[in-house]
mmCIF file of the N, C-alpha and C atoms, coordinates in Angstrom:
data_MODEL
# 
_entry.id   MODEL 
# 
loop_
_atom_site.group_PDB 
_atom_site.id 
_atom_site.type_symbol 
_atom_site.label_atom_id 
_atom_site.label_alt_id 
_atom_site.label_comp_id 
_atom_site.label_asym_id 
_atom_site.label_entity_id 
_atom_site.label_seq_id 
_atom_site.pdbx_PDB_ins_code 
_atom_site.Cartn_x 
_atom_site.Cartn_y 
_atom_site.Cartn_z 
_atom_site.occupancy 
_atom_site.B_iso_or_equiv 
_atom_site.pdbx_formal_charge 
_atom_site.auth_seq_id 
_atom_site.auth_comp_id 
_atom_site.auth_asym_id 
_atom_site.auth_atom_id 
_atom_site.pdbx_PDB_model_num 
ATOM 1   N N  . UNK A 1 1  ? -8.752  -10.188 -4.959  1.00 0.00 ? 1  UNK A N  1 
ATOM 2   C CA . UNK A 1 1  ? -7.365  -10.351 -4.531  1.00 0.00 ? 1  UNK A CA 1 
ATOM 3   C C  . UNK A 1 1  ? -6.839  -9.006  -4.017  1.00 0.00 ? 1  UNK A C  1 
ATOM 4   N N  . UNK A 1 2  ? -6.355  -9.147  -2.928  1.00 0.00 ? 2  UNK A N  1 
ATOM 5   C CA . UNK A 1 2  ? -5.414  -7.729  -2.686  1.00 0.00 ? 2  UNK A CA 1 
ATOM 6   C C  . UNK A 1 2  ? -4.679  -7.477  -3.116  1.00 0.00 ? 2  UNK A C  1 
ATOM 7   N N  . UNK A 1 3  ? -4.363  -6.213  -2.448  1.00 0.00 ? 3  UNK A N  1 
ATOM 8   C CA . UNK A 1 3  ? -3.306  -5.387  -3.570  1.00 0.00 ? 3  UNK A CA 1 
ATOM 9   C C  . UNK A 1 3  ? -2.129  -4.664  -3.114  1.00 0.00 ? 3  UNK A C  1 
ATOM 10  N N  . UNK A 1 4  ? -0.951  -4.661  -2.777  1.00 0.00 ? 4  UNK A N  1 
ATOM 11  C CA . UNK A 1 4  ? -0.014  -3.697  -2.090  1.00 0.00 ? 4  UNK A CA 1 
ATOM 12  C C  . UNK A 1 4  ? -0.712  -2.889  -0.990  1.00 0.00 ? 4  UNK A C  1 
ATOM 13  N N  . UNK A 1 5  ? -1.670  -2.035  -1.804  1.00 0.00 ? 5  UNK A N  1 
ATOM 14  C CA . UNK A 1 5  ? -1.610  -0.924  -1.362  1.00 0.00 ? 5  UNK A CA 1 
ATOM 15  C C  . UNK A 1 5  ? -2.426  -0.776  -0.271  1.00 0.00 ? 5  UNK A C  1 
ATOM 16  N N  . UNK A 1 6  ? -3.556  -2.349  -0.324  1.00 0.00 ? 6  UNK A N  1 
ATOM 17  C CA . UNK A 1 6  ? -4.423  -2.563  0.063   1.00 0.00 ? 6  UNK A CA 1 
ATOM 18  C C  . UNK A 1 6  ? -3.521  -3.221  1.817   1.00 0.00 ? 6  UNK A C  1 
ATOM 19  N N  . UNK A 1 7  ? -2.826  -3.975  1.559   1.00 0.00 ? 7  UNK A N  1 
ATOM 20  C CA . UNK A 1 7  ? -1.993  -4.597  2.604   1.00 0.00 ? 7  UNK A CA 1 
ATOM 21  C C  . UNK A 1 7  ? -1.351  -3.536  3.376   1.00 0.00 ? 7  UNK A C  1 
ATOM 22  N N  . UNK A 1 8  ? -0.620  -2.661  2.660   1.00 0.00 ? 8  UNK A N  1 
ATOM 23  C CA . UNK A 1 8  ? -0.401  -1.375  3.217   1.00 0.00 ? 8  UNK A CA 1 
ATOM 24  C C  . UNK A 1 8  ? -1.367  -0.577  4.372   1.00 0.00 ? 8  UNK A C  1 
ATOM 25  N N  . UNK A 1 9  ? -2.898  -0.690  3.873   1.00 0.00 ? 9  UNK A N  1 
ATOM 26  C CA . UNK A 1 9  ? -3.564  0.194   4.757   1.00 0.00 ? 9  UNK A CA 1 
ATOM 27  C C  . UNK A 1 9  ? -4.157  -0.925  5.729   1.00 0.00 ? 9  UNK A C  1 
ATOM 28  N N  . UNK A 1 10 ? -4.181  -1.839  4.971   1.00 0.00 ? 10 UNK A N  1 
ATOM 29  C CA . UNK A 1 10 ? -4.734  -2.867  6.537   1.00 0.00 ? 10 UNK A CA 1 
ATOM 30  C C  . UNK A 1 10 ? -3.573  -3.199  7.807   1.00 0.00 ? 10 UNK A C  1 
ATOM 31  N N  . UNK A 1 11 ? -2.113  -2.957  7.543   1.00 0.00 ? 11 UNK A N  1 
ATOM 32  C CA . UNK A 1 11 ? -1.347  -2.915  8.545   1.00 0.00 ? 11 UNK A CA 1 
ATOM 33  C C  . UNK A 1 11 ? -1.322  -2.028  9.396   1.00 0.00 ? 11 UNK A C  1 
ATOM 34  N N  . UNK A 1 12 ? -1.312  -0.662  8.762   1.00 0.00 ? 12 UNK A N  1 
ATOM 35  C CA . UNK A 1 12 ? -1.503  0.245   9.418   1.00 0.00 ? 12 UNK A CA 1 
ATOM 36  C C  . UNK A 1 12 ? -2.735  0.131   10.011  1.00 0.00 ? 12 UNK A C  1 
ATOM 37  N N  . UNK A 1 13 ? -3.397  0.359   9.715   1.00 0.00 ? 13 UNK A N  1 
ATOM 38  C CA . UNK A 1 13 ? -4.988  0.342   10.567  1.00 0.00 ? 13 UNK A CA 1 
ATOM 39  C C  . UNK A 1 13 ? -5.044  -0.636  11.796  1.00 0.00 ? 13 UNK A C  1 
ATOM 40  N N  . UNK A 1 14 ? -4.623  -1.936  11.219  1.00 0.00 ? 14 UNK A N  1 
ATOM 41  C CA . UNK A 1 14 ? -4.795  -3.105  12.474  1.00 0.00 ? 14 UNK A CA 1 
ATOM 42  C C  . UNK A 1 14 ? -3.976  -2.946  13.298  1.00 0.00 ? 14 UNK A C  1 
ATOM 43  N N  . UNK A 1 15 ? -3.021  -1.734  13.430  1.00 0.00 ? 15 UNK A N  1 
ATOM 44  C CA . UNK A 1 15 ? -1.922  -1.427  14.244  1.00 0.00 ? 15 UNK A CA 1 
ATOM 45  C C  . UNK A 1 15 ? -2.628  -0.453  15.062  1.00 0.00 ? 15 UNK A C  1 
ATOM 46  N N  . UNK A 1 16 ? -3.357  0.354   14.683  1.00 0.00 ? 16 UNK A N  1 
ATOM 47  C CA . UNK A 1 16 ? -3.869  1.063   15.434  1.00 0.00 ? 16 UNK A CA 1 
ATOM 48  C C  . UNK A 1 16 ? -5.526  0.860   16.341  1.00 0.00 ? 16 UNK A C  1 
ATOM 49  N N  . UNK A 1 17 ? -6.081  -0.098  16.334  1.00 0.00 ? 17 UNK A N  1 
ATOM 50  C CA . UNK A 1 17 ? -7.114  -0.386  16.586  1.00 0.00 ? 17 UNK A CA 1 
ATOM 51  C C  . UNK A 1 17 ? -7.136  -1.670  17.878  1.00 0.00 ? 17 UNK A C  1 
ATOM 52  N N  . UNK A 1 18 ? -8.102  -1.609  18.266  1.00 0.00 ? 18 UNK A N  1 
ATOM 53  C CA . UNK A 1 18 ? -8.428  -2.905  18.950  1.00 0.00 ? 18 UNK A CA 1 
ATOM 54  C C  . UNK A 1 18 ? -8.876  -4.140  18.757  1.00 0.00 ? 18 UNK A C  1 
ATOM 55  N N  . UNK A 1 19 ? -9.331  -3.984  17.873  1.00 0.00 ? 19 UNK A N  1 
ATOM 56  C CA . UNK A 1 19 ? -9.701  -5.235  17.024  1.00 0.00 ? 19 UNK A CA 1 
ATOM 57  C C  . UNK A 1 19 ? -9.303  -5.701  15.598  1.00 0.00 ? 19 UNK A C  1 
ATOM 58  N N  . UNK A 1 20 ? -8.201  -5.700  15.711  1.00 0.00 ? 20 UNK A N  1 
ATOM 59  C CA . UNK A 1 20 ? -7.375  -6.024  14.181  1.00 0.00 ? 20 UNK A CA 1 
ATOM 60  C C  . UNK A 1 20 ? -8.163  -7.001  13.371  1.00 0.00 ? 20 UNK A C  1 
ATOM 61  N N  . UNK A 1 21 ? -8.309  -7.944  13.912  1.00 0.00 ? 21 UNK A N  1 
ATOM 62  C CA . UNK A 1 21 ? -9.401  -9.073  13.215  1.00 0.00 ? 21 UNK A CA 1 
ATOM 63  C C  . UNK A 1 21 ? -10.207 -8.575  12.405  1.00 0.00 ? 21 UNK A C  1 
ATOM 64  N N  . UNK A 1 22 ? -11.209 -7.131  12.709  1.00 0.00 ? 22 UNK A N  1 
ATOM 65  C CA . UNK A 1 22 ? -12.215 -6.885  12.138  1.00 0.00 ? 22 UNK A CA 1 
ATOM 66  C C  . UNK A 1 22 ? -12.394 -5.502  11.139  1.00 0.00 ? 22 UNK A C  1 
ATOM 67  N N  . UNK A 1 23 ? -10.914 -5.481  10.490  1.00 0.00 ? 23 UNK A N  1 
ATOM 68  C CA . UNK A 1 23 ? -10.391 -4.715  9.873   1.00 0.00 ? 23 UNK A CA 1 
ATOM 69  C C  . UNK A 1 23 ? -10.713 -5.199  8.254   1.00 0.00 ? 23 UNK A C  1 
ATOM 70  N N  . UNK A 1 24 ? -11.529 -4.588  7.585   1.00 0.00 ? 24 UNK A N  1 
ATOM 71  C CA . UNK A 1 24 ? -11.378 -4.825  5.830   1.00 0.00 ? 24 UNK A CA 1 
ATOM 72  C C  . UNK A 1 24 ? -11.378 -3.580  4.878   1.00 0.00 ? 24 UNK A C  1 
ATOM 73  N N  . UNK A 1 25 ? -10.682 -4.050  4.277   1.00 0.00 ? 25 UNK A N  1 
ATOM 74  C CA . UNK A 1 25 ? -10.000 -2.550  3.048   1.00 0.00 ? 25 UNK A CA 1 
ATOM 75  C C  . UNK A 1 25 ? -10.494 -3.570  1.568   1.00 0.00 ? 25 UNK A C  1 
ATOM 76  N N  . UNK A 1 26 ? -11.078 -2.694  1.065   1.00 0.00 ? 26 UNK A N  1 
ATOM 77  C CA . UNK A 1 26 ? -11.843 -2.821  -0.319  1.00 0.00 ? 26 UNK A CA 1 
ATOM 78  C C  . UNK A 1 26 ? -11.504 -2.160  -1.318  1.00 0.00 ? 26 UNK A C  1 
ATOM 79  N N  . UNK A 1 27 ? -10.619 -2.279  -2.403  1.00 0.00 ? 27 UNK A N  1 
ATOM 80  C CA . UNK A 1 27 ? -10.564 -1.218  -3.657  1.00 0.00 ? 27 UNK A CA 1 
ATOM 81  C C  . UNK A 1 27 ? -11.584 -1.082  -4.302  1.00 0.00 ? 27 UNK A C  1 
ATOM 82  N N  . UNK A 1 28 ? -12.349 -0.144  -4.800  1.00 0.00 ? 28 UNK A N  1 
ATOM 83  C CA . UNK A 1 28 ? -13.790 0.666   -5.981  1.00 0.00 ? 28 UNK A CA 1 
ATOM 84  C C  . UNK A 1 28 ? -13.163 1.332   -6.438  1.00 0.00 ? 28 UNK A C  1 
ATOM 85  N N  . UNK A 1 29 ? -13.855 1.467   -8.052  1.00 0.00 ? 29 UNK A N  1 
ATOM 86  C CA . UNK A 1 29 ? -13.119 2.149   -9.036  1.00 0.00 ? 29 UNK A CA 1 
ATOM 87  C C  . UNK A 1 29 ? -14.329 3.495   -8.911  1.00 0.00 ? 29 UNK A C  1 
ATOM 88  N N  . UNK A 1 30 ? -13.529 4.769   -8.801  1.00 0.00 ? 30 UNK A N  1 
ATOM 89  C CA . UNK A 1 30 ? -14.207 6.158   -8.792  1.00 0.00 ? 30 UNK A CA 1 
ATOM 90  C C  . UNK A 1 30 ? -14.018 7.143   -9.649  1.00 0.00 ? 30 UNK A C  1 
ATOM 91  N N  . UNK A 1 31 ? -14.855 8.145   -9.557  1.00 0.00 ? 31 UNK A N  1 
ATOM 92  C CA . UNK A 1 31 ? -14.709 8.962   -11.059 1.00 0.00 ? 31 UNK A CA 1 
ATOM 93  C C  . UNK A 1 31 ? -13.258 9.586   -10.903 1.00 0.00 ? 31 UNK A C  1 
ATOM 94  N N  . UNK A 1 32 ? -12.253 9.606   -10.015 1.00 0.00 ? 32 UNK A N  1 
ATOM 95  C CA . UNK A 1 32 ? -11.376 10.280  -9.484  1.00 0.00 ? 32 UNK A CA 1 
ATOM 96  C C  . UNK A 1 32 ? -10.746 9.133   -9.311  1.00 0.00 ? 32 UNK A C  1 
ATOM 97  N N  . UNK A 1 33 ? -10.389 7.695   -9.348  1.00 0.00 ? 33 UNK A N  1 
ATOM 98  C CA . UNK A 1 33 ? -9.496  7.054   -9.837  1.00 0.00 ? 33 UNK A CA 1 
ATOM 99  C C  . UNK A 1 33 ? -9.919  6.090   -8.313  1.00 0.00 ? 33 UNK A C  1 
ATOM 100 N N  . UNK A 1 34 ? -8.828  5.099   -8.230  1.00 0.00 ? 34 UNK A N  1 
ATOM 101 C CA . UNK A 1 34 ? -8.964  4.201   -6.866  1.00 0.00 ? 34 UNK A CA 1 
ATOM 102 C C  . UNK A 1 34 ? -9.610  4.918   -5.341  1.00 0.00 ? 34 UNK A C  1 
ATOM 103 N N  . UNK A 1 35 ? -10.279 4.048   -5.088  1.00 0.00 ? 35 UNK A N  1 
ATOM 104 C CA . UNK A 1 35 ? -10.830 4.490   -3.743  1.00 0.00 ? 35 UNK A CA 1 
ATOM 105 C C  . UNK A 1 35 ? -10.857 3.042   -2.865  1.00 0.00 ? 35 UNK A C  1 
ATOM 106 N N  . UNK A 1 36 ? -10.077 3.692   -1.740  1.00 0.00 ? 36 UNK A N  1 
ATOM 107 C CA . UNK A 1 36 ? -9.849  2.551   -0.719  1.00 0.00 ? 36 UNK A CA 1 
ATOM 108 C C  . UNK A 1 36 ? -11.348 2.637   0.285   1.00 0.00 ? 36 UNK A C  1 
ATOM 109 N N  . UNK A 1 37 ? -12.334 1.904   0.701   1.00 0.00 ? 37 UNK A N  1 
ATOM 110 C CA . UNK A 1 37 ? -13.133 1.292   1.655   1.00 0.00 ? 37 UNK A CA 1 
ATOM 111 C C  . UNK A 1 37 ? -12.553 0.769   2.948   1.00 0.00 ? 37 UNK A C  1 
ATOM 112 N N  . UNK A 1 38 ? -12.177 1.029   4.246   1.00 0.00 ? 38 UNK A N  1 
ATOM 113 C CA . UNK A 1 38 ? -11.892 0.685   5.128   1.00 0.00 ? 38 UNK A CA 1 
ATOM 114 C C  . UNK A 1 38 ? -12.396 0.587   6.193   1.00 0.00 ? 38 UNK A C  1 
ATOM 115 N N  . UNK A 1 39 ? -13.275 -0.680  6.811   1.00 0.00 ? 39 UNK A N  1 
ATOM 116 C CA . UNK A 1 39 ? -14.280 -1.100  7.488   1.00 0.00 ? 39 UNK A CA 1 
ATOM 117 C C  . UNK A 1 39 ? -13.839 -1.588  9.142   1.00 0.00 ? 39 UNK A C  1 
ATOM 118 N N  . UNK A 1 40 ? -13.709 -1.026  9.981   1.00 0.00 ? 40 UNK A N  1 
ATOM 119 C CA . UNK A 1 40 ? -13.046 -1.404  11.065  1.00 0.00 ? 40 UNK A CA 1 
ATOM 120 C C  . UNK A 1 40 ? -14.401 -1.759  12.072  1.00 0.00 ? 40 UNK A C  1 
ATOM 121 N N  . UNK A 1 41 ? -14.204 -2.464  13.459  1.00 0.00 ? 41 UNK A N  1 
ATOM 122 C CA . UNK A 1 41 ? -15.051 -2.236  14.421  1.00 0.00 ? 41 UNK A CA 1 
ATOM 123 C C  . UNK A 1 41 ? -15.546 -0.890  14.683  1.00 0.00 ? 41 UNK A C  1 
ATOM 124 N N  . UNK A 1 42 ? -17.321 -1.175  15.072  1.00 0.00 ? 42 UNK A N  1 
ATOM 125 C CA . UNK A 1 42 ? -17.995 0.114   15.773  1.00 0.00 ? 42 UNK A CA 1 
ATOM 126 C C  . UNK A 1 42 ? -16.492 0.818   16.764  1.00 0.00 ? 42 UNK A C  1 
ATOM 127 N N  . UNK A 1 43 ? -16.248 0.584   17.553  1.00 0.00 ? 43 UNK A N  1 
ATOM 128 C CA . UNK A 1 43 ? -15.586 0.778   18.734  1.00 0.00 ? 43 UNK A CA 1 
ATOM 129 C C  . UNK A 1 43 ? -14.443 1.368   18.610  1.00 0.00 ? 43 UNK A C  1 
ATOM 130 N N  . UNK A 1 44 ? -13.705 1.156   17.074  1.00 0.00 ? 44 UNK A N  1 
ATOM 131 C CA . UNK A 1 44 ? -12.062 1.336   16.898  1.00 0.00 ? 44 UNK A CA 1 
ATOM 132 C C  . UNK A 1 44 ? -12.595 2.695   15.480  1.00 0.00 ? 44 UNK A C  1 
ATOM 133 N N  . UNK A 1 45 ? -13.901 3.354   15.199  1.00 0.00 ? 45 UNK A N  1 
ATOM 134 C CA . UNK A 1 45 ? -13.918 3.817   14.126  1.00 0.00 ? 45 UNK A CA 1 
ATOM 135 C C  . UNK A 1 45 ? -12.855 5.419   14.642  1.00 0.00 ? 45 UNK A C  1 
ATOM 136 N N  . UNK A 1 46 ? -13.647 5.715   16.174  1.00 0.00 ? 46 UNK A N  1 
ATOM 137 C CA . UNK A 1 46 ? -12.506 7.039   16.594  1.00 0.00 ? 46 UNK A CA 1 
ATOM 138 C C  . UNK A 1 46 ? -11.439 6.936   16.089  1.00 0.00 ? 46 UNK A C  1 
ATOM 139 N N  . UNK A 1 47 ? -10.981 5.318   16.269  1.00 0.00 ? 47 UNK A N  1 
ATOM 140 C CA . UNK A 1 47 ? -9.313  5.598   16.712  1.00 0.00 ? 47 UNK A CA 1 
ATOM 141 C C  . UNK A 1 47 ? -8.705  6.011   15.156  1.00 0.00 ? 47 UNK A C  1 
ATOM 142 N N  . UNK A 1 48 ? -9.743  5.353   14.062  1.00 0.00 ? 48 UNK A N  1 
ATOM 143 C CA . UNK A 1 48 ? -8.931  5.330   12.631  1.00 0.00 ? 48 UNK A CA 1 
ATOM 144 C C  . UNK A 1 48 ? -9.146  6.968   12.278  1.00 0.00 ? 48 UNK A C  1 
ATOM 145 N N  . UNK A 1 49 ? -10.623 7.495   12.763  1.00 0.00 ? 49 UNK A N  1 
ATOM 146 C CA . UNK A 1 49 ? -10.689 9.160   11.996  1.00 0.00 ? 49 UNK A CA 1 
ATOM 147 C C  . UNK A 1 49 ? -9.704  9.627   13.031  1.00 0.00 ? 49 UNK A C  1 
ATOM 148 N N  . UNK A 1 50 ? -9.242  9.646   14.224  1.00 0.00 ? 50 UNK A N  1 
ATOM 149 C CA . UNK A 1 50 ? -8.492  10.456  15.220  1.00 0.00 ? 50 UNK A CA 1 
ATOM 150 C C  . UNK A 1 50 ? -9.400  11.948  15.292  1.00 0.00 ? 50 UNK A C  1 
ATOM 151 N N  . UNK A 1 51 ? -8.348  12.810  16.010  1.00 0.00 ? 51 UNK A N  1 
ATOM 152 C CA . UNK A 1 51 ? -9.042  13.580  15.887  1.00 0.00 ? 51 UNK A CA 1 
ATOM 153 C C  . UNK A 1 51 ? -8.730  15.265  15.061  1.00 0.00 ? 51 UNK A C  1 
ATOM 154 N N  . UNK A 1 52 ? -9.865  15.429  15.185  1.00 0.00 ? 52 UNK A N  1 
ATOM 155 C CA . UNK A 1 52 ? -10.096 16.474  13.072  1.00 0.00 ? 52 UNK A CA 1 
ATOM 156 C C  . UNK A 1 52 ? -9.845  15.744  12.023  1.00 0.00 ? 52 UNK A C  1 
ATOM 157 N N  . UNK A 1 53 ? -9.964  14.401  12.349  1.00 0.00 ? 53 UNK A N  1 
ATOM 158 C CA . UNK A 1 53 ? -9.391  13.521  10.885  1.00 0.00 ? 53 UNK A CA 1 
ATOM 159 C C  . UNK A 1 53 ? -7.767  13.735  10.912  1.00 0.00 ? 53 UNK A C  1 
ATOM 160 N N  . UNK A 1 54 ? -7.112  13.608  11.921  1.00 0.00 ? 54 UNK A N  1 
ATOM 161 C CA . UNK A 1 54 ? -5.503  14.000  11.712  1.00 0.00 ? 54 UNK A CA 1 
ATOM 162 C C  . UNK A 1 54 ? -5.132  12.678  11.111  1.00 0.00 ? 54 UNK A C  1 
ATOM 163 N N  . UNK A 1 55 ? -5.758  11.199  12.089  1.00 0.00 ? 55 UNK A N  1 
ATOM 164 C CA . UNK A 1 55 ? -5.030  10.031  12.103  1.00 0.00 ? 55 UNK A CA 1 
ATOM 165 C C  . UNK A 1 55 ? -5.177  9.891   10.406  1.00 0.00 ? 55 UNK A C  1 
ATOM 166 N N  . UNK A 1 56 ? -6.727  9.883   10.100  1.00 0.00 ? 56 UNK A N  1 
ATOM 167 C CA . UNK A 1 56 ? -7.103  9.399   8.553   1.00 0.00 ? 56 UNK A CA 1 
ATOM 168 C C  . UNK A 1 56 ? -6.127  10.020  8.062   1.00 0.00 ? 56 UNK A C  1 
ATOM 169 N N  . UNK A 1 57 ? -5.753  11.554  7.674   1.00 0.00 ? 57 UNK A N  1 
ATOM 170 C CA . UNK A 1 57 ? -5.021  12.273  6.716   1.00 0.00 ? 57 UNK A CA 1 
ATOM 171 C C  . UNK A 1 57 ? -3.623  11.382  6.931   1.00 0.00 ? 57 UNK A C  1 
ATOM 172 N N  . UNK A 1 58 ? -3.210  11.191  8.037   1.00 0.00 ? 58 UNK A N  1 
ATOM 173 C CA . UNK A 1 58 ? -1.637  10.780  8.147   1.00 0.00 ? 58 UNK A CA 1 
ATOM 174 C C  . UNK A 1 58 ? -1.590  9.492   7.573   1.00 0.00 ? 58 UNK A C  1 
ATOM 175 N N  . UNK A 1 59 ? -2.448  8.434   7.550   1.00 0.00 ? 59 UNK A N  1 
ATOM 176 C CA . UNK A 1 59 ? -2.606  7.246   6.818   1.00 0.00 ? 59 UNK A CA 1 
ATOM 177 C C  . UNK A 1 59 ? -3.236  7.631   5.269   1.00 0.00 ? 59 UNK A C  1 
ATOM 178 N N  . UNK A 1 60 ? -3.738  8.314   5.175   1.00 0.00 ? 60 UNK A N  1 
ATOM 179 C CA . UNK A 1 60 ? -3.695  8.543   3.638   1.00 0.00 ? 60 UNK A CA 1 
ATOM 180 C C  . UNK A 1 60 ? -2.612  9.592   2.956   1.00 0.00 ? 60 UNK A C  1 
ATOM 181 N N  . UNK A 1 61 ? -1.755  9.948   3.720   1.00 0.00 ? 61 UNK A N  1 
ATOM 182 C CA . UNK A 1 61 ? -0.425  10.324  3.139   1.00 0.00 ? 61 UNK A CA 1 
ATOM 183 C C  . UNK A 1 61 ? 0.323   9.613   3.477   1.00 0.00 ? 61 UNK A C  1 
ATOM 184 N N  . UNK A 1 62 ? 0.467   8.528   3.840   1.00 0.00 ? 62 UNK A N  1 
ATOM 185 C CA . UNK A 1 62 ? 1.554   7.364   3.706   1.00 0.00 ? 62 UNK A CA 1 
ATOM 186 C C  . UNK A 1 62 ? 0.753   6.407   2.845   1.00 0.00 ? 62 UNK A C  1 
ATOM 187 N N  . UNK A 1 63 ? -0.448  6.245   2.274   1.00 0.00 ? 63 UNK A N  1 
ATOM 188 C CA . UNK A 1 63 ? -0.734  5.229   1.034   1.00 0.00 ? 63 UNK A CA 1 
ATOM 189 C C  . UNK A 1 63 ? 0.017   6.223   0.281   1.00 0.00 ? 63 UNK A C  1 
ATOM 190 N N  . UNK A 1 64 ? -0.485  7.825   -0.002  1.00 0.00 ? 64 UNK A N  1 
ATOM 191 C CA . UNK A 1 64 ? -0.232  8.160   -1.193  1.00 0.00 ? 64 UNK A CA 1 
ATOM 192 C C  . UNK A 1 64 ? 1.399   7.969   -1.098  1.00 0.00 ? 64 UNK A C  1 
ATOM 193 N N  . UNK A 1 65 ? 2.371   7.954   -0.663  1.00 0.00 ? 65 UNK A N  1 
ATOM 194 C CA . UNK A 1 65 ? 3.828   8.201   -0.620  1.00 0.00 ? 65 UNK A CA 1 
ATOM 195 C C  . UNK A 1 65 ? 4.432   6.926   -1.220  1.00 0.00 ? 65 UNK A C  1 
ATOM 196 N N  . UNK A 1 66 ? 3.590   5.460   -0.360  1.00 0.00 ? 66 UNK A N  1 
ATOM 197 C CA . UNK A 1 66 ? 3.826   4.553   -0.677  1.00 0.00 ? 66 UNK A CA 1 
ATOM 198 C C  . UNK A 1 66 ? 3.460   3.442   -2.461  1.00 0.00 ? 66 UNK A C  1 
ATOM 199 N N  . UNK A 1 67 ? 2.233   4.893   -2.968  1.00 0.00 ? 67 UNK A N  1 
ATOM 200 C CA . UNK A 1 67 ? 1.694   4.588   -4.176  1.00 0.00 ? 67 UNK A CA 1 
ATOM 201 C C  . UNK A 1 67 ? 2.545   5.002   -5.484  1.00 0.00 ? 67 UNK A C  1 
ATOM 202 N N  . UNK A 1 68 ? 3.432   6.205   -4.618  1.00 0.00 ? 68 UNK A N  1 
ATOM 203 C CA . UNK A 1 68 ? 3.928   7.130   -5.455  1.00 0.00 ? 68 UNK A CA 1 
ATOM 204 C C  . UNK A 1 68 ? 3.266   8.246   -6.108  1.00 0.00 ? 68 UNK A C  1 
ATOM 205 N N  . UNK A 1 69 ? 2.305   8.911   -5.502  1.00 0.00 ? 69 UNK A N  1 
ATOM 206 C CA . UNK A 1 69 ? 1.728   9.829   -5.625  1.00 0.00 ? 69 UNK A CA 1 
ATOM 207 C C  . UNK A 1 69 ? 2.076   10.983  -4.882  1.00 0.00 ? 69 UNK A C  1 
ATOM 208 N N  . UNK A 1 70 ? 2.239   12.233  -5.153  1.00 0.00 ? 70 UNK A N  1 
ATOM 209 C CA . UNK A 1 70 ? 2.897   13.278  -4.927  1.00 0.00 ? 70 UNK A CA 1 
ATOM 210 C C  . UNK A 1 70 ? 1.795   13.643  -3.923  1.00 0.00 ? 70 UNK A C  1 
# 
């Protein structure tokens, strides 16, 4: 079952990609606590790392904001 936070990153993501359809976010439990899995098309993986990883960091500081994590 999903989860907030999980809905959270699949909006964002399918917002940014070309193939929204083929977008899946997975929660795993890690030695360092939740870890999101986010599986997009070959084709749309640029668009989610951006570039130097800017896009990833900016979507993983809006999970963390939205998690309530500092």
């Amino acid at each position: 079952m999903a989860t907030p936070i999980d809905d959270v990153i699949e909006h964002l993501v399918a917002g940014i990609v070309e193939h929204p359809d083929d977008v899946d976010v997975r929660a795993k439990q890690g030695r360092r606590g939740e870890l999101f899995e986010v599986r997009v098309h070959p084709e749309d993986l640029g668009k989610v790392i951006g570039r130097q990883g800017r896009t990833a960091t900016a979507i993983r500081k809006v999970v963390n904001a939205v998690a309530g994590k500092g």
